[in-house]
C-alpha positions in Angstrom: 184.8 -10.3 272.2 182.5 -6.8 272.1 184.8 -4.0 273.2 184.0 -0.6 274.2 184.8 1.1 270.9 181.9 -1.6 269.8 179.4 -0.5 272.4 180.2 3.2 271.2 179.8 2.2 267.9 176.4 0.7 268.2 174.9 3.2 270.2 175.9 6.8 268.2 174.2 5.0 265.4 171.1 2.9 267.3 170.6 6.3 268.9 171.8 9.0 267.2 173.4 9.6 270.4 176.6 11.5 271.1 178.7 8.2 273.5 181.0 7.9 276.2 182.3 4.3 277.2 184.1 3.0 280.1 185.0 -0.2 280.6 184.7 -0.6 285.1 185.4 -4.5 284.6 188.8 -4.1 286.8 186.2 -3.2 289.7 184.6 -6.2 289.6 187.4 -8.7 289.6 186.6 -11.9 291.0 182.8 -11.4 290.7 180.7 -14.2 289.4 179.9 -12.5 285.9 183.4 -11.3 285.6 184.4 -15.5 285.4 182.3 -16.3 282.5 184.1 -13.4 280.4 181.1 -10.5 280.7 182.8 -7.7 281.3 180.8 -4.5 283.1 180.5 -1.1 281.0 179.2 2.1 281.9 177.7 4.1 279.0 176.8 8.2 279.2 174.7 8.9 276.2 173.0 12.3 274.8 170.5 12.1 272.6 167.2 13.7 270.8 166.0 10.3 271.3 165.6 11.1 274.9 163.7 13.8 274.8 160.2 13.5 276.6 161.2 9.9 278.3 161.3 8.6 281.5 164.8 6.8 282.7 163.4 3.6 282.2 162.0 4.1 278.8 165.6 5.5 277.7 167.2 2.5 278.8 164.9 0.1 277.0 166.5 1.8 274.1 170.1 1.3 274.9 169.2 -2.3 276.2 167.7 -3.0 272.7 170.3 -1.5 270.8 173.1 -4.2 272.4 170.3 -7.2 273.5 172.7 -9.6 271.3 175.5 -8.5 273.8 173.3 -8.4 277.1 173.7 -12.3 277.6 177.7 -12.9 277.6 179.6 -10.2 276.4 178.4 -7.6 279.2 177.8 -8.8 282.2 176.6 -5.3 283.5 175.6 -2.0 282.0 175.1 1.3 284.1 173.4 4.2 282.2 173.4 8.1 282.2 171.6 9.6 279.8 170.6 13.0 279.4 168.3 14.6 276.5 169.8 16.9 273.9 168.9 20.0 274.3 166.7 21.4 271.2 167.5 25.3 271.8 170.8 26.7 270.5 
């Protein structure tokens, strides 16, 4: 079973990405994807990866980085992500 320190995992080194995890699967109790053991994750990513693309080009990342967990494991994945700034 893929947990959230897994996700995190994954992602900070897929990504390069500074990663938040939470695990909203007691919200969807009951719900079909919920019965088959996926379990629904929100992730909130920053990354340099991110800079210069669109919403649905930074989540093609994140979707590739876990696509072996996509099909069972996760039921459902909501994504923030925000570029990393590149001033100081």
């Amino acid at each position: 079973m893929v947990t959230s320190e897994d996700i995190k995992q994954r992602l900070e080194t897929a990504l390069d990405a500074e990663v938040e995890v939470i695990d909203e699967s007691h919200l969807h109790a009951g719900h079909e994807g919920a019965k088959s053991g996926g379990r629904h994750y929100r992730v909130k990513l920053k990354s340099a990866r991110f800079n210069g693309l669109r919403t649905l080009a930074r989540h093609r990342l994140v979707y590739d980085a876990l696509a072996e967990w996509m099909k069972k494991e996760i039921h459902a994945l909501a994504i923030d992500s925000t570029e990393e700034s590149t001033t100081d």
